[in-house]
Backbone of each chain as ProteinMPNN parsed JSONL, in Angstrom:
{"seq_chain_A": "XXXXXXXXXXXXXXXXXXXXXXXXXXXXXXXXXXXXXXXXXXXXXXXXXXXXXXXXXXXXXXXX", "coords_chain_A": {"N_chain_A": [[-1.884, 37.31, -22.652], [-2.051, 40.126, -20.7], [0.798, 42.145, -19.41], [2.082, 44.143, -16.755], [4.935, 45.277, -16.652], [6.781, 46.49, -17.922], [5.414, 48.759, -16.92], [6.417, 49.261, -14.261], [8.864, 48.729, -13.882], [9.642, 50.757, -15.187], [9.271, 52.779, -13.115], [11.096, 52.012, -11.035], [13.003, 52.802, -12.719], [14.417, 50.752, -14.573], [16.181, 48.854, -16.295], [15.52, 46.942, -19.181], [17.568, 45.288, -18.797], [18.916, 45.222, -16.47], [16.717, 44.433, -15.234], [16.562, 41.661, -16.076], [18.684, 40.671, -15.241], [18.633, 40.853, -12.403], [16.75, 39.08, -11.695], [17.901, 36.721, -13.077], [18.027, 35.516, -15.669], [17.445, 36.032, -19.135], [17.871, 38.683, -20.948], [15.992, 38.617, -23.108], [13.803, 37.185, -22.391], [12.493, 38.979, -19.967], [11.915, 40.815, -22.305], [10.209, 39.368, -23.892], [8.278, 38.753, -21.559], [6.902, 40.869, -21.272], [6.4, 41.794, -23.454], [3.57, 40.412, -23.506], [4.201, 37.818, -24.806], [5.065, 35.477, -23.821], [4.431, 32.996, -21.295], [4.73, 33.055, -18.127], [6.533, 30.631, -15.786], [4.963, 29.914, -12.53], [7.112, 30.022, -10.219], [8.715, 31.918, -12.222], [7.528, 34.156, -12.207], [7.009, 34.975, -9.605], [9.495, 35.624, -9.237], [10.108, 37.834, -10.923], [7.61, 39.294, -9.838], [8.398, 39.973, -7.197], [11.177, 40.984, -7.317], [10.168, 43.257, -8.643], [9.23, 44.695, -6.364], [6.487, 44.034, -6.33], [3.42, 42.329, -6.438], [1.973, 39.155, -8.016], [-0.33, 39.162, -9.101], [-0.609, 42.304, -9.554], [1.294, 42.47, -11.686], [0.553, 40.74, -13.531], [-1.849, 40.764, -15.822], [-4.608, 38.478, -16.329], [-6.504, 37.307, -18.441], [-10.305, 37.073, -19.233]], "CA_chain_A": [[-1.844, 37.819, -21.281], [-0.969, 41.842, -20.769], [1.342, 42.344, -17.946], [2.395, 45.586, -16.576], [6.126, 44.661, -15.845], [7.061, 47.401, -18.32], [5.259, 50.288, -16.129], [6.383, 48.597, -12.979], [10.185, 48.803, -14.57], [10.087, 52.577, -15.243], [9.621, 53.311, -11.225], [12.373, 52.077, -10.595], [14.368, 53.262, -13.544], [15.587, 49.718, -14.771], [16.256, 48.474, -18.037], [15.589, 45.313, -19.162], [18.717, 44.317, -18.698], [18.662, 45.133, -15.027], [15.824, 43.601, -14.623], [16.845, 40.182, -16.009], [20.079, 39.943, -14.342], [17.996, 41.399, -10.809], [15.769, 37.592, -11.803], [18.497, 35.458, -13.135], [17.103, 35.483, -16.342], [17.973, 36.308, -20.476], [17.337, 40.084, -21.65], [14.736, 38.29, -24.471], [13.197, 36.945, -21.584], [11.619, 40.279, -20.229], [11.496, 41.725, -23.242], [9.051, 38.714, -24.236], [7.244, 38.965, -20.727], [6.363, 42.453, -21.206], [4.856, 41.594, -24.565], [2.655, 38.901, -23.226], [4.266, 36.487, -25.536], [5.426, 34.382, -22.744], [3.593, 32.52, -20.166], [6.163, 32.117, -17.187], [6.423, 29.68, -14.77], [5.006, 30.151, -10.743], [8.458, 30.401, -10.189], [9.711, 33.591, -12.62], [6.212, 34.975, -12.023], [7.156, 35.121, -8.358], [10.708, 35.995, -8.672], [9.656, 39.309, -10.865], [7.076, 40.188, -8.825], [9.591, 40.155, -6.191], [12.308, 41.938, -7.756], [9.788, 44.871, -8.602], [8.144, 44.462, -5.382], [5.208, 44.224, -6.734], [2.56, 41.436, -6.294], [1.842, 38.859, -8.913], [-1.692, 39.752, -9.726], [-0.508, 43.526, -10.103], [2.313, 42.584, -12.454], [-0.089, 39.976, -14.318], [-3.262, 40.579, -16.062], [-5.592, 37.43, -16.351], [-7.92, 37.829, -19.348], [-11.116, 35.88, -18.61]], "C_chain_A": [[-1.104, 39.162, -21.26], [-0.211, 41.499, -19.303], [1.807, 43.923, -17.918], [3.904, 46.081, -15.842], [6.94, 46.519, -16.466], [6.772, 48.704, -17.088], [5.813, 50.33, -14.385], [8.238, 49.085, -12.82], [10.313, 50.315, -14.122], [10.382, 53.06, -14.168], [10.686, 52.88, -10.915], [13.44, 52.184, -11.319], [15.006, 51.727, -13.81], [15.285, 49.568, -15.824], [15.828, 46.914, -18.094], [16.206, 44.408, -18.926], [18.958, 44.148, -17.551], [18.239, 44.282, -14.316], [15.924, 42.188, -14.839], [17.979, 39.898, -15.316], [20.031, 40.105, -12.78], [17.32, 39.821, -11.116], [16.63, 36.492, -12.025], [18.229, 34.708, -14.694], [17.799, 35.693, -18.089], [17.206, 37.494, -20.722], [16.02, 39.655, -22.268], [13.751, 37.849, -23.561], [12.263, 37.873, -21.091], [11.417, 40.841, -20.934], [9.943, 40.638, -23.887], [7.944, 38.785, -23.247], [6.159, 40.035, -21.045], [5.402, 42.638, -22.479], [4.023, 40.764, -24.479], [2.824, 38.107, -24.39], [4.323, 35.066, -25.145], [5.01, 34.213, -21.905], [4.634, 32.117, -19.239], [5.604, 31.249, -16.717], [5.755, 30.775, -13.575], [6.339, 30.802, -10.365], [9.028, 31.905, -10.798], [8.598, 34.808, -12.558], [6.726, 35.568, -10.564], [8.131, 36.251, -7.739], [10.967, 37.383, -9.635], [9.099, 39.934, -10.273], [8.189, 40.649, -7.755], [10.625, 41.368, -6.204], [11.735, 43.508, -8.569], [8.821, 45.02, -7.221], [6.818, 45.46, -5.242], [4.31, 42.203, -6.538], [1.641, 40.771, -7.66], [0.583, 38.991, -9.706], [-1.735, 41.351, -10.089], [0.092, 43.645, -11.077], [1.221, 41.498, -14.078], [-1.147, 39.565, -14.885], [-3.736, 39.614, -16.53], [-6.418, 37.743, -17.405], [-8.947, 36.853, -19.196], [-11.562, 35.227, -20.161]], "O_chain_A": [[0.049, 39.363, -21.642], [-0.604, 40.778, -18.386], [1.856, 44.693, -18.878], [4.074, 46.873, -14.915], [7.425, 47.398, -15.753], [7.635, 49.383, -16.532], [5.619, 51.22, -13.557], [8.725, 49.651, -11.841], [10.84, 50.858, -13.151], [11.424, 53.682, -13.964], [11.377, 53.717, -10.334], [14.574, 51.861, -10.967], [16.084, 51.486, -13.266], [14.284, 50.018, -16.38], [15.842, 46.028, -17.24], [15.935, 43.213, -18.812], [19.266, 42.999, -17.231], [18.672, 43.612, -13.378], [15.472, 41.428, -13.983], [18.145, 38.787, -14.814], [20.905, 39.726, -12.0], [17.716, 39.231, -10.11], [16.427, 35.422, -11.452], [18.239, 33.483, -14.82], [18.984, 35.362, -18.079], [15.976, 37.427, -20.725], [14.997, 40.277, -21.982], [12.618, 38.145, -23.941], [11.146, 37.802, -21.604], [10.612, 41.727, -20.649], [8.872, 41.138, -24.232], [6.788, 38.867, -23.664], [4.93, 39.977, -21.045], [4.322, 43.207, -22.637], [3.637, 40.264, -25.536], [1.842, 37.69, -25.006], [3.942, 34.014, -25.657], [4.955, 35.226, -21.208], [5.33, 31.113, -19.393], [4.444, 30.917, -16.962], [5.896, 31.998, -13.577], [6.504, 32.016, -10.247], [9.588, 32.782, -10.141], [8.76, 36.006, -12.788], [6.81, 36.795, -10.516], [8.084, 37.076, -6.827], [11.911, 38.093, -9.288], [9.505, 41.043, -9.929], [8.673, 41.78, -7.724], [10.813, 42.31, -5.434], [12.407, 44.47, -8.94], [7.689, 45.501, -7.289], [6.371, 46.487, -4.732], [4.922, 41.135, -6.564], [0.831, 41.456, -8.284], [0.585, 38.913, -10.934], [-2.66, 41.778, -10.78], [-0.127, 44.665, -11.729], [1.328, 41.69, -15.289], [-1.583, 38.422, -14.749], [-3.284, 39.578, -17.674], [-7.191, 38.666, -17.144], [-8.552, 35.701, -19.014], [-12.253, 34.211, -20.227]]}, "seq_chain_B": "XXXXXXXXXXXXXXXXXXXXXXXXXXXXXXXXXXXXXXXXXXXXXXXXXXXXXXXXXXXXXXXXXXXXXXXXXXXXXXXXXXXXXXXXXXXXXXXXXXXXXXXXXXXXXXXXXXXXXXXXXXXXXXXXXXXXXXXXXXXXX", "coords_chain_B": {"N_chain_B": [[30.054, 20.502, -18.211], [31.571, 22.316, -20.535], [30.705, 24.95, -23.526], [32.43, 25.24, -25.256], [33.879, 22.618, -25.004], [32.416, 20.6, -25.351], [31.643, 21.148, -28.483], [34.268, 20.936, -28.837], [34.756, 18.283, -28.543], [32.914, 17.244, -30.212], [33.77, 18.216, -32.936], [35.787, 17.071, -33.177], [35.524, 14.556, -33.309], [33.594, 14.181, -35.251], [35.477, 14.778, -37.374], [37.599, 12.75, -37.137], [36.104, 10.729, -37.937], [35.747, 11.105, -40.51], [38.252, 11.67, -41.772], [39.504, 8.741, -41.116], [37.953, 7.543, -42.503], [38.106, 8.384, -45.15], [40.993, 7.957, -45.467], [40.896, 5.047, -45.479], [39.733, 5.123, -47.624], [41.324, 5.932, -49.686], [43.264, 3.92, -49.665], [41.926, 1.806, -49.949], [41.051, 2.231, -52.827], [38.701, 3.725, -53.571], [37.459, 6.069, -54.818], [34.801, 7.319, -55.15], [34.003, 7.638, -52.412], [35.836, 9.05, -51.515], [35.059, 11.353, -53.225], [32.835, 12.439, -51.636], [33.56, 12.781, -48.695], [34.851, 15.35, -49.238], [33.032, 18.004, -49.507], [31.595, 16.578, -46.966], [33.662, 17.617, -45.12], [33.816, 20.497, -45.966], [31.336, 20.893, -45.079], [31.439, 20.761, -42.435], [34.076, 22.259, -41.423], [31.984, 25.12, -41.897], [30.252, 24.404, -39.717], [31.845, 24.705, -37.41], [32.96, 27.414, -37.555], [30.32, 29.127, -37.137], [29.397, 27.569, -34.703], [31.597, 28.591, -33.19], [31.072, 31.311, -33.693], [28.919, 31.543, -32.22], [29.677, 30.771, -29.866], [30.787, 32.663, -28.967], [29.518, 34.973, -28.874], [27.752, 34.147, -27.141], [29.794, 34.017, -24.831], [29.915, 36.195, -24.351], [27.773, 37.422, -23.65], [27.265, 35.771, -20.932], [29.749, 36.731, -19.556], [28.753, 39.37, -19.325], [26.989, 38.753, -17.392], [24.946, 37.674, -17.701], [22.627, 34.325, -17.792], [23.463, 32.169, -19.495], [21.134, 29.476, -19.688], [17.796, 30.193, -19.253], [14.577, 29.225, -18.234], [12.937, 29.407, -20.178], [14.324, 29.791, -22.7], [15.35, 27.361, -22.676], [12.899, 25.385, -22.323], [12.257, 26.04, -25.014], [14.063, 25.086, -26.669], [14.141, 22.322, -25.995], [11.316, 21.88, -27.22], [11.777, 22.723, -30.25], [14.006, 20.213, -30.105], [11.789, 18.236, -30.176], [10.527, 18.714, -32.409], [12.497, 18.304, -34.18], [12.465, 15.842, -33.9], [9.79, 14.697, -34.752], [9.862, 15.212, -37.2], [12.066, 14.192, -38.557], [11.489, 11.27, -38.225], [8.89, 11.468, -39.984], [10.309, 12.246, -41.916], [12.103, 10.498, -42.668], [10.26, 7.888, -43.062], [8.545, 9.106, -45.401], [10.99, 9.007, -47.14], [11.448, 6.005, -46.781], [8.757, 4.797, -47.876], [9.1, 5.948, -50.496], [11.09, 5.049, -51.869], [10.593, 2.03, -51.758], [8.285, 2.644, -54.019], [9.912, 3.649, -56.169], [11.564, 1.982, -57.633], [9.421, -0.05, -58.63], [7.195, 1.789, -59.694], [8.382, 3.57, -60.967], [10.716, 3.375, -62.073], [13.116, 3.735, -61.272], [16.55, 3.7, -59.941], [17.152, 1.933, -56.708], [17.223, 3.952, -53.74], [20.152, 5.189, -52.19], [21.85, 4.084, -49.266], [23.362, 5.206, -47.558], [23.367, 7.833, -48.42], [20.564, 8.202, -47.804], [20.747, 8.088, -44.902], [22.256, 10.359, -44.314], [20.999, 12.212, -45.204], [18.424, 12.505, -43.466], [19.605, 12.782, -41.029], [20.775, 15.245, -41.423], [18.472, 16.767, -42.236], [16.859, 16.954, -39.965], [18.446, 18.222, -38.207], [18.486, 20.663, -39.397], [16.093, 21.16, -39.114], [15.168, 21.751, -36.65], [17.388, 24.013, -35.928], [15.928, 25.953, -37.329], [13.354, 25.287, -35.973], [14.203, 26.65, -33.616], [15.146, 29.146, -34.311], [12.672, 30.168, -34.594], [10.522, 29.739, -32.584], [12.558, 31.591, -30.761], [12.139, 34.054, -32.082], [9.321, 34.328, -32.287], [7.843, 33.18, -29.123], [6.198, 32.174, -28.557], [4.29, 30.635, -25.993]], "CA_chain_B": [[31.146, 20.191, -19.439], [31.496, 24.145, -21.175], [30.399, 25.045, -24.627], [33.909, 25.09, -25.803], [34.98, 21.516, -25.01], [31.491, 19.796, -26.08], [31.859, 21.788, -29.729], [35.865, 20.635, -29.749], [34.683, 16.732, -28.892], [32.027, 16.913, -31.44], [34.206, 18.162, -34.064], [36.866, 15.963, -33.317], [35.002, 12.794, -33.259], [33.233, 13.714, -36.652], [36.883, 14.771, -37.999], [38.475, 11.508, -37.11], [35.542, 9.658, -38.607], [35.601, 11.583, -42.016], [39.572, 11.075, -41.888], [39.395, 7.584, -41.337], [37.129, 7.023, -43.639], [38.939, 9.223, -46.519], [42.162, 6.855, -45.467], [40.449, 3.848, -45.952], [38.781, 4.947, -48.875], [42.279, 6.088, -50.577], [43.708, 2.916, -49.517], [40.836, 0.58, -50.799], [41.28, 3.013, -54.102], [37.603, 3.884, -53.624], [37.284, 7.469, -55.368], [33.666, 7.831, -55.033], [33.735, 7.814, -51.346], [36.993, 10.48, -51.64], [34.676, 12.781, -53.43], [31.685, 13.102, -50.67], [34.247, 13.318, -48.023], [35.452, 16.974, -49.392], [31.756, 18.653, -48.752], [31.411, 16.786, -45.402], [34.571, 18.589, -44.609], [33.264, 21.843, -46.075], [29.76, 21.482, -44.133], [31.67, 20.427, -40.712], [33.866, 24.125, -41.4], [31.02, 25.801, -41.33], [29.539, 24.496, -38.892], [32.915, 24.97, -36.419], [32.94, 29.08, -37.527], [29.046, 29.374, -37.096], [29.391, 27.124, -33.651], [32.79, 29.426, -32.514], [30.622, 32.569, -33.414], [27.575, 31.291, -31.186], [29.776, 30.64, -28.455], [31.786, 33.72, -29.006], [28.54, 35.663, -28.657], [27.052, 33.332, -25.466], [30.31, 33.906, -23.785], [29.943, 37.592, -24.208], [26.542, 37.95, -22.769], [27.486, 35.421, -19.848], [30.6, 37.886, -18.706], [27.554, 40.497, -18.855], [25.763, 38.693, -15.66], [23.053, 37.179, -18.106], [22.533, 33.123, -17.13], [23.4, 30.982, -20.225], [19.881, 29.151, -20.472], [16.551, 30.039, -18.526], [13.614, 28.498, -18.42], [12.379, 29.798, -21.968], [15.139, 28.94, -23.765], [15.318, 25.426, -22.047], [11.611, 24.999, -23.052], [12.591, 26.354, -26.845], [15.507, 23.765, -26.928], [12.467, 20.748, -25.603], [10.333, 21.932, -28.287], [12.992, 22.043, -31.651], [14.474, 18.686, -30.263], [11.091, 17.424, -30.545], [9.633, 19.13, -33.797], [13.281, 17.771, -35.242], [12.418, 14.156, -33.77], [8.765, 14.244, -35.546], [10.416, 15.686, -38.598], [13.176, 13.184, -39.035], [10.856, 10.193, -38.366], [8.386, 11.226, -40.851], [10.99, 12.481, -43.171], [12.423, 8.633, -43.184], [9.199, 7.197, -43.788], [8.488, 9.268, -46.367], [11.868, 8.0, -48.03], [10.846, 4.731, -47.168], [7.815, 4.988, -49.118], [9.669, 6.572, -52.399], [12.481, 3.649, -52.067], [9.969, 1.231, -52.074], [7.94, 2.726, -55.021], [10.875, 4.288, -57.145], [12.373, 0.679, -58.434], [8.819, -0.58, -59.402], [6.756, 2.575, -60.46], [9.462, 4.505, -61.708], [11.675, 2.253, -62.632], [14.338, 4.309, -61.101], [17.219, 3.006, -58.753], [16.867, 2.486, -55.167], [18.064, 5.56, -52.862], [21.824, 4.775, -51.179], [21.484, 3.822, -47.513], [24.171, 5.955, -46.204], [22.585, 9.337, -48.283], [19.525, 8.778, -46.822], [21.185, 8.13, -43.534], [22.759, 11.609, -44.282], [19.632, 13.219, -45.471], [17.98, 12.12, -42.122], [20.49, 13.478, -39.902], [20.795, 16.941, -41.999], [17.038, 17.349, -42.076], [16.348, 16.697, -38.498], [19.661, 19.129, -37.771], [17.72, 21.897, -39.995], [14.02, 21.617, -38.381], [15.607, 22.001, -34.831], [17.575, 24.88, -36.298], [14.568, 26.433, -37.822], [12.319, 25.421, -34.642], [14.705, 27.453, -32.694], [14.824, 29.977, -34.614], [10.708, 30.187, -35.006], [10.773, 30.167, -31.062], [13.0, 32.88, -30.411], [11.363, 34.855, -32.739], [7.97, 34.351, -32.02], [8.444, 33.378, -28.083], [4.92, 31.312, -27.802], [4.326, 29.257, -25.328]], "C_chain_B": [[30.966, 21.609, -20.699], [31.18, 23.641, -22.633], [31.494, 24.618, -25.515], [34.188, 23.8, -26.166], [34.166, 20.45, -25.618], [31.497, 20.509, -27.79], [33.182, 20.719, -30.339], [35.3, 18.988, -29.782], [34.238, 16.769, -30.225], [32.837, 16.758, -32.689], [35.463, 17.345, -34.4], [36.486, 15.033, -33.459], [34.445, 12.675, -34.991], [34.716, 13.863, -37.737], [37.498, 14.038, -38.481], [37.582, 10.509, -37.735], [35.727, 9.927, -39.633], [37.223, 11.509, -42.276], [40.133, 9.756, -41.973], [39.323, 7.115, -42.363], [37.698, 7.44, -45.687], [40.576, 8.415, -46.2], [41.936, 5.813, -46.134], [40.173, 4.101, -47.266], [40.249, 4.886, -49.833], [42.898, 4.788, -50.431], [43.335, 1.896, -50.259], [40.643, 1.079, -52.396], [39.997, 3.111, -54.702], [37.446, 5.177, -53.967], [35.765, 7.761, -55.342], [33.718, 8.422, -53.594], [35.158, 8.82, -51.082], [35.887, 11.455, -51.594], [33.342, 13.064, -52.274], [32.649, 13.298, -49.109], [34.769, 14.865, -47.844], [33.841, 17.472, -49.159], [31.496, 17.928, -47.485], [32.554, 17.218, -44.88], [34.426, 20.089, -44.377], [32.325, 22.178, -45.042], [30.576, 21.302, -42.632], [33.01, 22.217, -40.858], [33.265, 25.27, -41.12], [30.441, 25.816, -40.502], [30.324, 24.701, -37.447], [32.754, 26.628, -36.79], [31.425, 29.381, -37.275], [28.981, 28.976, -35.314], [30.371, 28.265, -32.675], [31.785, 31.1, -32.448], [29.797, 32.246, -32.271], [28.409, 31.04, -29.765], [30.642, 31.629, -27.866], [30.637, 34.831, -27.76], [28.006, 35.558, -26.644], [28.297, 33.738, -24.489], [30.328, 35.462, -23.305], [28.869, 38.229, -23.317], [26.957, 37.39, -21.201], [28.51, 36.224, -19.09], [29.529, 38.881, -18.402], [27.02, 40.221, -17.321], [24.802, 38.102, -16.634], [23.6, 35.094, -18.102], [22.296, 32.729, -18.918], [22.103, 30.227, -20.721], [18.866, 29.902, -19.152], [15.73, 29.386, -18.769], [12.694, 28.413, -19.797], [13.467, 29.319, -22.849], [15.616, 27.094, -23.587], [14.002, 24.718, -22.798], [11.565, 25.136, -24.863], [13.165, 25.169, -27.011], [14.354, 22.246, -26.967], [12.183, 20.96, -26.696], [10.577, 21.906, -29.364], [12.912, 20.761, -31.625], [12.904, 18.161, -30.892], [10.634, 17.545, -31.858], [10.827, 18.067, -34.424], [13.089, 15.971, -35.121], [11.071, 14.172, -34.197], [9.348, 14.096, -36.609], [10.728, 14.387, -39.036], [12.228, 11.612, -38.946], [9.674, 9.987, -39.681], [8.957, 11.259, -42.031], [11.682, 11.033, -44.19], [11.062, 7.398, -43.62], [9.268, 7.443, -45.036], [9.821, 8.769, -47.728], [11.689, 6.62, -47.743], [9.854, 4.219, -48.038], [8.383, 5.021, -50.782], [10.492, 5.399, -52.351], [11.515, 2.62, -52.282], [8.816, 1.275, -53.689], [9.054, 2.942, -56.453], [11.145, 3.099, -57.899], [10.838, 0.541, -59.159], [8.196, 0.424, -60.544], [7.448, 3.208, -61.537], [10.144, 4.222, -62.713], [13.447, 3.012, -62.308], [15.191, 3.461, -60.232], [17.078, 3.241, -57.225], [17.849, 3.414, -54.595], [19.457, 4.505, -52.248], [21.679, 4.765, -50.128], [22.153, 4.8, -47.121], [23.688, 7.681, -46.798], [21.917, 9.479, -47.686], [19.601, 8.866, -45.285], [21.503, 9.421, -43.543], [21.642, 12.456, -44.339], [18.912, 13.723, -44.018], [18.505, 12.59, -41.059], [20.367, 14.951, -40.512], [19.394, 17.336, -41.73], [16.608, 17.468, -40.283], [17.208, 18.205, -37.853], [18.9, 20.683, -38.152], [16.558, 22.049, -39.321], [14.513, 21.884, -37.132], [16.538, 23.419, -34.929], [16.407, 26.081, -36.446], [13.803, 26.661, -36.292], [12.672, 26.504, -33.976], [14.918, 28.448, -32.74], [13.472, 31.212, -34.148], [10.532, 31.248, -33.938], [11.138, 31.657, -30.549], [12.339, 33.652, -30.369], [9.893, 35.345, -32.044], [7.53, 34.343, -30.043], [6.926, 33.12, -27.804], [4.985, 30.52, -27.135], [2.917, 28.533, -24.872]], "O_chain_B": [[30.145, 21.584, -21.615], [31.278, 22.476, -23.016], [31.402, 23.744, -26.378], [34.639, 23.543, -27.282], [34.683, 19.536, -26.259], [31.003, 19.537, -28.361], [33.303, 20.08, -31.384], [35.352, 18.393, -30.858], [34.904, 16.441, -31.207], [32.831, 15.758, -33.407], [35.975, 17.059, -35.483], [37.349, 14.283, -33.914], [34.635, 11.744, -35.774], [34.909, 13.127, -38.705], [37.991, 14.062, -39.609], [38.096, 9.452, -38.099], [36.009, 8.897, -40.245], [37.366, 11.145, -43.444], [41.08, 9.517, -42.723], [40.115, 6.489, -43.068], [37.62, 6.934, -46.807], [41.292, 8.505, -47.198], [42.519, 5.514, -47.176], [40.402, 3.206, -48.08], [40.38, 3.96, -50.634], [43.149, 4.44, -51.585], [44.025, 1.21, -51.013], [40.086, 0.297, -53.168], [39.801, 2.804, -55.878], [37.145, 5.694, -52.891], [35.64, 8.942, -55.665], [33.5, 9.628, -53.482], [35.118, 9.302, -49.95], [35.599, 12.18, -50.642], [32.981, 14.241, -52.26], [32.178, 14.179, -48.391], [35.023, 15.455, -46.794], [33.532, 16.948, -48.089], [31.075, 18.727, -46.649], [32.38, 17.188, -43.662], [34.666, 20.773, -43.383], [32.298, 23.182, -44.33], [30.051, 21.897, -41.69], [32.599, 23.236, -40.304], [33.665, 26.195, -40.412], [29.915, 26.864, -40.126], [29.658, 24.848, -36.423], [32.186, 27.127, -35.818], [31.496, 30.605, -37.167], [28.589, 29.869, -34.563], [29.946, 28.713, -31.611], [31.773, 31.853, -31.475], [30.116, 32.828, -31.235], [27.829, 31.113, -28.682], [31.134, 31.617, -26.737], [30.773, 35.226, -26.603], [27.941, 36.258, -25.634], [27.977, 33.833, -23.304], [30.661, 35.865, -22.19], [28.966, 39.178, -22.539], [27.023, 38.209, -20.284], [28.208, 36.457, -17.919], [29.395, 39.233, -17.23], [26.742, 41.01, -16.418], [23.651, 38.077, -16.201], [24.738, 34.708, -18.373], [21.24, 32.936, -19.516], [21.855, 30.231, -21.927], [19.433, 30.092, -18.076], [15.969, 28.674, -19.743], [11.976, 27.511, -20.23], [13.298, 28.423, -23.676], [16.021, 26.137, -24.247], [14.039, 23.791, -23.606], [10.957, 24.443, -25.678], [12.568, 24.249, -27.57], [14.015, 21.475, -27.865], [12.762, 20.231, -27.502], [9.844, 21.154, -30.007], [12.275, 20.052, -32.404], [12.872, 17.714, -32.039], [10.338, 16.522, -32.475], [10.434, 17.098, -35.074], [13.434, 15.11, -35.931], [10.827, 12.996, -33.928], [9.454, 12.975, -37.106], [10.01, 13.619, -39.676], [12.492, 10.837, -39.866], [9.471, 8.924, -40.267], [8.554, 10.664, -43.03], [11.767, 10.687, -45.369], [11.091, 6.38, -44.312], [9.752, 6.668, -45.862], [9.599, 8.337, -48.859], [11.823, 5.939, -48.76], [10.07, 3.316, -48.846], [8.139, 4.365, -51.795], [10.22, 4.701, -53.328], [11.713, 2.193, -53.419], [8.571, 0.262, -54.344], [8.888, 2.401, -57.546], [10.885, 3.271, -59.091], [10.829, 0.983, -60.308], [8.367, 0.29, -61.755], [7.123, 3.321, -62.719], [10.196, 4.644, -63.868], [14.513, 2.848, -62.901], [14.644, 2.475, -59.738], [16.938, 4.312, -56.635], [19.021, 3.578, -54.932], [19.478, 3.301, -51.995], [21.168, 5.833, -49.79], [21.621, 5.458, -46.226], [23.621, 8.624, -46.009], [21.926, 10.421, -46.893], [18.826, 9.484, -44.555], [20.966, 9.95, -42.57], [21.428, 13.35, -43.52], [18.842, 14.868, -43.572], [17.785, 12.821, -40.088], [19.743, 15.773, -39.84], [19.199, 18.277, -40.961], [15.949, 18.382, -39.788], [16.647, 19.065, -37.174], [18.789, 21.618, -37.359], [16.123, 23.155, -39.001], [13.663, 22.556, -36.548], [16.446, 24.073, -33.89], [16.19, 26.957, -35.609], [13.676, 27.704, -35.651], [11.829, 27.345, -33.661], [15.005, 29.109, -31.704], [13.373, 32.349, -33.688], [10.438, 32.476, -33.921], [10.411, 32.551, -30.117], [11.824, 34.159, -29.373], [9.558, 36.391, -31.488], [6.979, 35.346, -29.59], [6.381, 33.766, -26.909], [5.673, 29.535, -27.402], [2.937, 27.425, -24.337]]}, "name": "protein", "num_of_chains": 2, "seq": "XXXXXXXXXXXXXXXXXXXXXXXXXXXXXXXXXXXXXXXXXXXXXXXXXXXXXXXXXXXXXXXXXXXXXXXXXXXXXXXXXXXXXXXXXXXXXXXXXXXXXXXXXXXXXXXXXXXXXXXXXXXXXXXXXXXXXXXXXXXXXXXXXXXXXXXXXXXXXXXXXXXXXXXXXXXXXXXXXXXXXXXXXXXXXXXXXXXXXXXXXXXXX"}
């Protein structure tokens, strides 16, 4: 799964580290999102979108 | 119940058993069971400076603002325990098997109950190690 959390990040200038402690979260955590290694939950899907307010189908490409 | 104080039980409880047991043994003037006492001393050492670093580390990130477990490392932790609870079940078969062949085929002596009790616990301890490792690393789910 690609996501686009990375380009989503840059706009607002945050680091990874930002961004997991803006979610609640472990640094390795977004750093694994961002490589589509990790399949989140509903839940941390939600609560990134959120915290880049961005919308989870913009942050989360679907491959068919 | 903090990292700290579940580490100090642990190592106190296996402490006082391997002290005990190295009493008794000098008492009962059992010298075999002396000498495997000094390496489970050694391995429980290591595993108190290896445990003290890991929680040295964890307490360092947690002053940062970063949350102790999330949901990925919760799910890592699930998925070790379990690889180490296949592991260890097949790993005891499989010494069940060899104990049962070794005396006739072999003609060797049967395995010691309380090594392979040890074996069994160490191996299981290592694949959940390992798993968690893997995990990290790799970060499939």
């Amino acid at each position: 799964m690609k996501t686009r959390i990375k380009e989503f990040r840059a706009r607002y200038d945050l680091t990874q580290e930002d961004l997991a402690k803006k979610v609640g979260v472990r640094r390795e955590t977004i750093l694994f999102l961002e490589k589509g290694k990790y399949n989140p939950s509903l839940q941390l899907a939600h609560d990134v979108a959120k915290a880049l307010k961005a919308s989870i189908d913009e942050l989360f490409l679907f491959e068919e | 119940m903090n990292e700290e104080l579940k580490t100090g039980i642990t190592v106190a409880a296996v402490a006082f058993f391997v002290a005990g047991l190295a009493l008794l043994s000098i008492a009962a003037g059992m010298k075999d069971t002396i000498a495997w006492t000094i390496p489970v001393f050694g391995i429980l050492v290591i595993f108190v400076l290896a445990r003290a670093l890991y929680v040295k580390r964890e307490k360092a990130r947690i002053k940062e603002g970063f949350p102790k477990d999330d949901e990925r490392t919760r799910s890592m932790k699930e998925r070790a325990g379990y690889y180490a609870y296949l592991g260890s079940v097949y790993f005891a078969l499989g010494l069940m098997w060899i104990n049962f062949l070794m005396p006739d085929m072999f003609h060797l002596p049967e395995l010691d109950v309380t090594l392979v009790l040890a074996a069994v616990i160490a191996e299981a301890f290592v694949i959940y190690l390992f798993s968690w490792w893997y995990f990290e690393r790799k970060a499939e789910r």
